[in-house]
C-alpha positions in Angstrom: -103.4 61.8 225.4 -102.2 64.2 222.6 -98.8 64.3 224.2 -98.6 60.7 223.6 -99.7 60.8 220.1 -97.7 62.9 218.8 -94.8 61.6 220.8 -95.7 58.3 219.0 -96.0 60.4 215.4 -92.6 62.0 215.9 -91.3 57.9 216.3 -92.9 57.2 213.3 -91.5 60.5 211.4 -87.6 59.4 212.8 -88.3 55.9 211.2 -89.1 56.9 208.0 -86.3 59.1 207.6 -84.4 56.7 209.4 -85.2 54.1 206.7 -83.9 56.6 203.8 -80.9 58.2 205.5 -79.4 54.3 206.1 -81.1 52.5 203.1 -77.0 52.4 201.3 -73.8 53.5 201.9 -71.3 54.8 198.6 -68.7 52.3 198.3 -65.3 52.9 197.4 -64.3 52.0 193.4 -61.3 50.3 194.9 -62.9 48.1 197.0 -64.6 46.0 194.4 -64.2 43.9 192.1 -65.9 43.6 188.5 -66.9 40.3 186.7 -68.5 39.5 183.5 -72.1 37.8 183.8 -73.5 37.6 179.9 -72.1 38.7 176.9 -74.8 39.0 174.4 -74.0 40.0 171.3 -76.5 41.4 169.9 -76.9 41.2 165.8 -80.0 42.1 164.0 -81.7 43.7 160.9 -84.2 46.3 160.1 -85.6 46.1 156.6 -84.5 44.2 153.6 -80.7 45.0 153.9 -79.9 47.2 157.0 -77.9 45.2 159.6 -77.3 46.2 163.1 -74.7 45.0 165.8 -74.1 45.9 169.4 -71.2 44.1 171.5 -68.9 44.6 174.2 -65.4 44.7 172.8 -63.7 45.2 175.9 -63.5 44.8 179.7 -61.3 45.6 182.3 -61.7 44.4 185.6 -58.7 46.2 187.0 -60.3 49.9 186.2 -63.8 48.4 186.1 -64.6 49.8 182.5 -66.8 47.8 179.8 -66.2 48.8 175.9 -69.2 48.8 173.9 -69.3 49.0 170.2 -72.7 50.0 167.9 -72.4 49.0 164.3 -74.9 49.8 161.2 -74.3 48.4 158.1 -76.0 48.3 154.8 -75.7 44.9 153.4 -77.0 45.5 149.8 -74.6 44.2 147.2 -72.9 46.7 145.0 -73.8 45.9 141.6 -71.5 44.2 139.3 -71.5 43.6 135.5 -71.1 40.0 136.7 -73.4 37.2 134.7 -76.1 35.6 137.2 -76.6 32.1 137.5 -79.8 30.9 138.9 -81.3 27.3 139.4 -85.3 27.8 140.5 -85.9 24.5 142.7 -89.6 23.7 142.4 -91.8 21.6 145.3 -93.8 19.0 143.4 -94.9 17.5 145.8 -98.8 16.2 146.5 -99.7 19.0 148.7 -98.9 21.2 145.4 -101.2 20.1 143.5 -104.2 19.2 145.6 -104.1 22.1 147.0 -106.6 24.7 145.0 -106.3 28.6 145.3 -108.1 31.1 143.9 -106.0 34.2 142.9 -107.3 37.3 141.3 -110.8 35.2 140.5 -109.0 32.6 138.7 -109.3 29.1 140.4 -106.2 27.2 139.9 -103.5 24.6 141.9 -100.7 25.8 144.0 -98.6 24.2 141.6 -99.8 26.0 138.9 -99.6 29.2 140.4 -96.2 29.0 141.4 -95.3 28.1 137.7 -96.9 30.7 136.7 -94.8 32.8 138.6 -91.8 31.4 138.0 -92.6 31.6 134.5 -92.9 35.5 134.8 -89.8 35.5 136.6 -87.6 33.7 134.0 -88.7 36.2 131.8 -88.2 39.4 133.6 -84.4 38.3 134.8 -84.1 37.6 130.5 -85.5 41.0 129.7 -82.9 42.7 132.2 -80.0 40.7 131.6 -79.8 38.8 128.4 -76.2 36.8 129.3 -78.0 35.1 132.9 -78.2 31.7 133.1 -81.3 29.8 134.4 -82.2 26.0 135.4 -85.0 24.5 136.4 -85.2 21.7 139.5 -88.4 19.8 140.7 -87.8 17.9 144.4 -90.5 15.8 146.0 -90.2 12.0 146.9 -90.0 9.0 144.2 -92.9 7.5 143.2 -91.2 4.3 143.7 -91.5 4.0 147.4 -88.0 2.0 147.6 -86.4 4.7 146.0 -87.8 6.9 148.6 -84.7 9.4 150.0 -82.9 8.7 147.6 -81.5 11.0 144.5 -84.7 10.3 142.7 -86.3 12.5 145.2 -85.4 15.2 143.0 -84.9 15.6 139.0 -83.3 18.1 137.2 -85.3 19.4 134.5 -83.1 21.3 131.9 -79.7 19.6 131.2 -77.8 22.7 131.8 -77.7 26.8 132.7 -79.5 28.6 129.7 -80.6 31.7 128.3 -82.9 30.1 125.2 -86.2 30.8 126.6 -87.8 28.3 124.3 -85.9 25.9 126.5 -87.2 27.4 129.6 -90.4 27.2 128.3 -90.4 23.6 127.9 -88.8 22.7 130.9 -92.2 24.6 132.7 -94.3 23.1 130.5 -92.7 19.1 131.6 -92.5 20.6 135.5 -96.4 21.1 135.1 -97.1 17.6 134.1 -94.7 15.6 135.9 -96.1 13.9 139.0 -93.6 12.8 141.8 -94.3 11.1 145.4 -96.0 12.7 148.2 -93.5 13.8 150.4 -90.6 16.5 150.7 -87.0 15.8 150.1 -85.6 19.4 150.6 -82.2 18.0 151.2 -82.0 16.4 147.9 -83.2 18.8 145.8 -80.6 21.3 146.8 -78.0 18.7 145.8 -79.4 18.7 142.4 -79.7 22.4 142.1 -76.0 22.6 143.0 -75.2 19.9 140.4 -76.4 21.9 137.8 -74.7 25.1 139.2 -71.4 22.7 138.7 -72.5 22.5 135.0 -71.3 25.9 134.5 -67.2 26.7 133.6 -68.2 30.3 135.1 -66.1 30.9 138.2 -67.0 34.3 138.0 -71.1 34.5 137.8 -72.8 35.5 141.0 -74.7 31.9 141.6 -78.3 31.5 143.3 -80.9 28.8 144.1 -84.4 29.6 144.8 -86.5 27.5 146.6 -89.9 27.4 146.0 -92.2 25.1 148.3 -95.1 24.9 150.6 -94.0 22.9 152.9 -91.0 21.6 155.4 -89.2 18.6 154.9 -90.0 15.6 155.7 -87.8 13.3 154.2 -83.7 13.3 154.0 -81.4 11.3 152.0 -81.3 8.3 153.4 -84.1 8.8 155.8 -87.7 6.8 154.4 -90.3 7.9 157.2 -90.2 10.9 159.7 -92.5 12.5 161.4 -91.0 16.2 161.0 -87.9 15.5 163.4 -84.3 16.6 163.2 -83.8 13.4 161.3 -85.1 15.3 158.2 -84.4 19.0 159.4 -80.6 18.5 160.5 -79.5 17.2 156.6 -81.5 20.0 155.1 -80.5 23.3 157.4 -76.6 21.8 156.8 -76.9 21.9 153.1 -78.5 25.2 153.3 -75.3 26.2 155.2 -73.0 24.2 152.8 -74.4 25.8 150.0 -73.6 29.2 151.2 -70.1 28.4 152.4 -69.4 27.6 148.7 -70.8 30.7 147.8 -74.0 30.0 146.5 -77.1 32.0 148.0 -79.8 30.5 148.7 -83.5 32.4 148.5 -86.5 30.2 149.7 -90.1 31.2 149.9 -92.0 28.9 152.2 -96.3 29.4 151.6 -98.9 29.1 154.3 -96.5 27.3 156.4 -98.9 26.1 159.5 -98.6 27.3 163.1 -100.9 24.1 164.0 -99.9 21.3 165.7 -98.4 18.3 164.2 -100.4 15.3 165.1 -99.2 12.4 163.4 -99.8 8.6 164.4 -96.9 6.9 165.7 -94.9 10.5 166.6 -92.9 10.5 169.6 -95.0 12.9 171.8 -92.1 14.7 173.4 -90.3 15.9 169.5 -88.7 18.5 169.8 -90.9 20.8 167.2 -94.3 21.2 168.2 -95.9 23.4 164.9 -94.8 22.8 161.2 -93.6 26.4 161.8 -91.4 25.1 164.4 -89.7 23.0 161.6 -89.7 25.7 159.1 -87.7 28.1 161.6 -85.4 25.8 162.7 -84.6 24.7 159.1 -84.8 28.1 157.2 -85.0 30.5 160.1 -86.8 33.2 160.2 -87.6 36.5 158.1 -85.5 38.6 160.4 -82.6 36.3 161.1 -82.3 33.3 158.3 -80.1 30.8 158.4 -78.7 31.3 155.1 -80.1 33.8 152.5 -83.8 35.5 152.5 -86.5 33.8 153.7 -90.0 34.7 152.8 -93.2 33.2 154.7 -96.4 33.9 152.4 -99.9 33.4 151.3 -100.7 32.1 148.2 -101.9 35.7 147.6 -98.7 36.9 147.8 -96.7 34.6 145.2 -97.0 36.7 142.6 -95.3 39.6 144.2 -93.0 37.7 146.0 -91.1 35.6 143.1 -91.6 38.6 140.5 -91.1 41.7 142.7 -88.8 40.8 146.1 -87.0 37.4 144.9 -86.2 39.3 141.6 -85.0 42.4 143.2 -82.7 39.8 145.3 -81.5 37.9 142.2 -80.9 41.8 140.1 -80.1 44.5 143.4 -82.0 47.4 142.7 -80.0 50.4 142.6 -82.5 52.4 143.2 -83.0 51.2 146.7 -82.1 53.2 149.7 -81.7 53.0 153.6 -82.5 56.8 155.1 -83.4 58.2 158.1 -81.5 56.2 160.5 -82.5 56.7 164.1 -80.8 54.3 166.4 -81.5 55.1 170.1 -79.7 53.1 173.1 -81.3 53.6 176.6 -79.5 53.0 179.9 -80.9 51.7 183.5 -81.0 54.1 185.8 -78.4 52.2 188.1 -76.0 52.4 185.2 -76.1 56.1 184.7 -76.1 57.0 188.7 -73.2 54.8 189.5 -71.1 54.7 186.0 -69.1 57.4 184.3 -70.3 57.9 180.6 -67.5 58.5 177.7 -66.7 58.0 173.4 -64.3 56.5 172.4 -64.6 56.8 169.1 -67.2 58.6 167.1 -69.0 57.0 163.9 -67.9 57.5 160.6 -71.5 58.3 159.1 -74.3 59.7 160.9 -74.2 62.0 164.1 -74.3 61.0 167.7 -75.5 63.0 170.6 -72.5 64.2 172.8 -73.6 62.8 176.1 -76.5 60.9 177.8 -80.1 62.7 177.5 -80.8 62.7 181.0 -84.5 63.0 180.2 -84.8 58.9 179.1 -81.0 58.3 180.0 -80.6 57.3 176.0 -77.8 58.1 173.4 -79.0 59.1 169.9 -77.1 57.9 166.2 -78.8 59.1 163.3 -77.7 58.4 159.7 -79.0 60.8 156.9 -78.5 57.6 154.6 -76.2 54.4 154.4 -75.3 53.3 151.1 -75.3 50.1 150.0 -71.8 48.0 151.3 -71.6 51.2 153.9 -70.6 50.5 157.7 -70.4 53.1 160.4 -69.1 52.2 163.9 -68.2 53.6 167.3 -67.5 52.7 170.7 -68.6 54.1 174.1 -67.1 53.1 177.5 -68.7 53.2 180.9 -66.7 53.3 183.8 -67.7 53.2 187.6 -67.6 55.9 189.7 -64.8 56.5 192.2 -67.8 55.8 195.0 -70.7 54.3 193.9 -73.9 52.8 195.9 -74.2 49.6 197.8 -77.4 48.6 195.8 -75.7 47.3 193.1 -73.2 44.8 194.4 -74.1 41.8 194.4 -76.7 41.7 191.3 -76.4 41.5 187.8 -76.2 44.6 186.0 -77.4 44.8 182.6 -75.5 47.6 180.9 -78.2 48.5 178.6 -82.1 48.6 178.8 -83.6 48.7 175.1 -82.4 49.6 171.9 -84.7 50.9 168.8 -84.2 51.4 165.7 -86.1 53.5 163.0 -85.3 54.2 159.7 -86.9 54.6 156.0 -87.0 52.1 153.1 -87.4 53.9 149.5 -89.0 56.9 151.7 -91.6 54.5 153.4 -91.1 54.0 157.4 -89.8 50.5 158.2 -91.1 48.4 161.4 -89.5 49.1 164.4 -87.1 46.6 165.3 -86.5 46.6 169.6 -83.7 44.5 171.2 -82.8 44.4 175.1 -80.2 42.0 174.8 -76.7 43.5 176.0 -73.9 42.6 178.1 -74.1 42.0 181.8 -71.8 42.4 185.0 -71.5 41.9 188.6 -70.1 43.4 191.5 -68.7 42.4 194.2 -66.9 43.3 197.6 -64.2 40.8 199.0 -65.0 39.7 202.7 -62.2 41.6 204.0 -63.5 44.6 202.1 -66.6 44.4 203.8 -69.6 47.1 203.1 -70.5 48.4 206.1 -73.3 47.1 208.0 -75.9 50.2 207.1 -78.5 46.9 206.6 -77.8 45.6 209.7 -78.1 49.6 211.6 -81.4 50.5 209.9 -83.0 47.4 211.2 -81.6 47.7 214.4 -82.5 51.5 214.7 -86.1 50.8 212.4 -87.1 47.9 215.1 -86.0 50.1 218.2 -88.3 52.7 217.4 -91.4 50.9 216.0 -91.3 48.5 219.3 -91.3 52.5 221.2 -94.1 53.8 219.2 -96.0 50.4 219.9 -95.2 50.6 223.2 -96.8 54.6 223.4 -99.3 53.7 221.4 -100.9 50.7 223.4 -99.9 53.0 226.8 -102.0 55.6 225.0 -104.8 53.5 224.3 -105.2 51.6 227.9 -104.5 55.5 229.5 -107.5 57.0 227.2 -109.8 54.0 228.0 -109.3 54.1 231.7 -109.7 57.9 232.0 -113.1 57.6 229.8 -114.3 55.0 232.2 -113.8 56.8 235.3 
């Protein structure tokens, strides 16, 4: 009996081995070919200013080589003795007014409080830069229902760009008693804001709009009744984008913008956005990737800050900002670094990168002591496969990368992580008369031959132990 079993366990030991030895076979470099899958550029930003790219700048599917490229930039405008020009576009619309906040103990409309902030705003840009210009813009929808997406959907409050704060003054003052329709003509309000950007002969003044609203649009020129659909959204996201085509940026601060459901009667069930957030993203985009100039989602809690300390700070850079401890980490699957060769090409201009793969988390390190505002840094890394590399990898895609992270400080305070695994993708691939060779096809064959043996010993075993216990 224990001749059989171990006879059977020495089957079992062959097969395991068996099923390592012959689980893939190298494959010669020549014998494949290399193809592109995904692209994916990657670009996005940690912090206020700091911008990050990764892309693939080249590939060669002779040599089977992919290019790869990291950029960091700081975007922060260098500050210029150039005159400002700024047009604050304010939402006066019903759900400004009836909506009541309590800031600071003080009970008051949302209307009010944005005023109030804007009010503070005017005259902290004043105080810091006597020559800017400032104009005042109120959007909603007519009163007149017929009127309704229309140009009377917005009205533009002082006739022209000024520094005369008494003017200013007044033009808050009308702003706080006008009443308009209920509804939100974003669309239309930016055309009036850049109308009276076009009052100005200044060809030379750095020119902004603010836009300062609680809610998404809902109306278009030319469009009477939507239910938050691209009929509204589409006109409004392509004036953002025409605005900053011309040059004009565009800084928009959206409050308690809903995550709930829109439920409206007579909606088409299957619109496209599902949330008023939906809307809001599509139209503005988001904190992290706008669609043209800052976006800032907010409590009313926050509106204070927001307009006098961050929208301010937008409109006047601060030069006292900075963008330190850089630490950009790229990892690598483990595929990539077993059956690809790692090399530089070129080496960044700021900041120091680690001179090969850490084996311990297959990564690459950049770090940046600091990147000044308007400063880039780039370099590129190439991976190349192997002269022989396993049989695993053909035939599946093969992302190049696995996660990249980046950490850095704002003004000395840690910024949020930002992740990102997006990154180019490849395949390859063995031509039929460059066959791999069967190692598949011999483990199965050798893996069946000996588990049918050891089943064969073992139920031999089993009938020869029960027979010489019954006797």
């Amino acid at each position: 009996m224990k001749k059989y079993l171990k006879i059977t366990a020495l089957l079992i030991a062959l097969l395991l081995i068996s099923s390592v030895c012959f689980a893939a076979n190298p494959v010669a470099k020549g014998d494949a070919t290399m193809s592109l899958v995904e692209d994916n550029k990657v670009t996005t930003t940690f912090g206020k200013y700091g911008e990050f790219e990764k892309k693939m700048v080249k590939i060669d599917t002779t040599n089977k080589t992919i290019d790869i490229s990291l950029t960091a930039r700081n975007n922060q405008e260098i500050a210029e003795d150039k005159p400002g020009e700024v047009v604050l576009l304010v939402d006066t619309s019903n759900s400004m007014s009836t909506n009541m906040v309590s800031v600071n103990g003080e009970e008051m409309s949302r209307k009010d409080l944005v005023l109030d902030a804007t009010e503070a705003l005017i005259n902290k840009l004043l105080d810091s830069n006597e020559d800017i210009k400032i104009g005042l813009v109120e959007f909603a929808t007519s009163t007149d229902t017929s009127k309704e997406g229309t140009d009377d959907d917005a009205k533009i409050i002082t006739e022209s760009l000024t520094s005369d704060r008494t003017i200013l003054d007044s033009a808050i003052s009308t702003v706080r008693e006008d009443v308009l329709g209920p509804r939100t003509d974003v669309e239309v309000g930016l055309e009036k804001a850049e109308e009276l950007l076009s009052t100005s002969t200044n060809t030379e003044a750095n020119k902004y709009v603010v836009v300062l609203t609680d809610a998404v649009p809902n109306t278009a020129k030319g469009v009477t009744l939507d239910f938050y659909t691209e009929a509204s959204a589409d006109p409004t996201k392509d004036k953002l984008l025409d605005l900053q085509s011309k040059g004009i940026n565009v800084i928009s601060m959206l409050i308690d913008i809903s995550e709930r459901e829109i439920i409206l009667t007579g909606r088409d069930e299957n619109a496209t956005f599902e949330t008023y957030k939906d809307v809001a993203n599509y139209v503005f985009g988001t904190e992290t990737a706008p669609v043209a100039g800052p976006v800032y989602y907010i409590s009313d809690n926050e509106v204070i800050d927001t307009v006098t300390t961050k929208i301010y700070e937008d409109l006047i850079p601060n030069d006292e900002y900075a963008l330190t401890d850089i630490v950009i980490k790229d990892y690598f699957p483990q595929n990539i670094i077993d059956n690809f060769n790692f090399a530089y090409l070129t080496k960044p201009e700021i900041g120091d990168v680690t001179a090969e793969v850490d084996k311990n988390d297959n990564s690459i390190t950049w770090t940046i002591s600091e990147l000044k505002p308007g400063e880039q840094a780039t370099f590129t890394y190439r991976l190349s496969l192997k002269d022989t590399f396993s049989s695993d990898i053909v035939g599946v895609n093969l992302p190049t990368n696995e996660n990249i992270t980046i950490d850095y400080k704002e003004n000395g305070e840690d910024g949020d992580q930002v992740k990102d695994d997006r990154c180019p993708v490849v395949a390859l691939d063995v031509p039929a008369k460059k066959e791999i060779p069967q190692t598949g096809s011999n483990t199965t064959i050798i893996s069946s031959s000996l588990i049918a043996g050891a089943v064969v010993i073992a139920i031999f075993s089993l009938v020869n132990y029960k027979r010489n216990n019954l006797k």
